[in-house]
N, C-alpha and C positions, 0 to 999 in steps of 0.2 A: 912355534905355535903363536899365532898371532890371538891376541886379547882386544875385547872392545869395551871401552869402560863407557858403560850406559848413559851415566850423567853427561859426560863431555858430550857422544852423540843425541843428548836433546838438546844440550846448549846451543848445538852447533845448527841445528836445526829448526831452532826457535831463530834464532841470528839470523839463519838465511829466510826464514819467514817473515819475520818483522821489517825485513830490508826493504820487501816489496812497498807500493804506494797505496794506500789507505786506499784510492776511489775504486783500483784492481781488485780489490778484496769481496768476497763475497759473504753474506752471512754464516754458510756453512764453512767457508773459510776461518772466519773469525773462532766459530767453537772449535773448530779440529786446533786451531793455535793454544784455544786455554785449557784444553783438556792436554796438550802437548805441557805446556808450562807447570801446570796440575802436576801432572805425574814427573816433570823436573822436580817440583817440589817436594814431593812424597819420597824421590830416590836421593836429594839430597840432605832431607830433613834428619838422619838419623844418622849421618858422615859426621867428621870431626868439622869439616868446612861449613855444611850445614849449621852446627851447635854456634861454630866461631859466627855466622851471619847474625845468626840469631841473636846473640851476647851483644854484637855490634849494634845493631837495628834497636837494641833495649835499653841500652848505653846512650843513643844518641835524643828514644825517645823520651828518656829522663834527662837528659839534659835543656831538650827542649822545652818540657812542662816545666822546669827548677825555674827557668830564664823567663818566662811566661808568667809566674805568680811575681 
């Protein structure tokens, strides 16, 4: 039985979207991508990988504001 883990095929699918050239793009092109990214987001936000981005991304932007005052 073959398994498809959802997140990977949006990642992999936001990848091959974004690879295209910006002028190719159309505007409905562009929402089908962030509403694709969107819902990457929602299926990974509640993962152990998700939590770990999250931590990292918090980590980084405190260290930024520490270095900044």
């Amino acid at each position: 039985m073959l398994t498809i883990n959802v997140a990977l095929l949006l990642m992999v699918i936001v990848v091959l979207r974004l690879r295209r050239r910006t002028q190719a793009r159309s505007r409905s092109d562009e929402k089908m991508t962030v509403l694709i990214v969107l819902a990457l987001g929602i299926v990974l936000a509640p993962t152990d990988v998700g939590q770990g981005i999250a931590n990292f991304l918090g980590q980084l932007v405190g260290s930024v504001s520490q270095a900044s005052q």
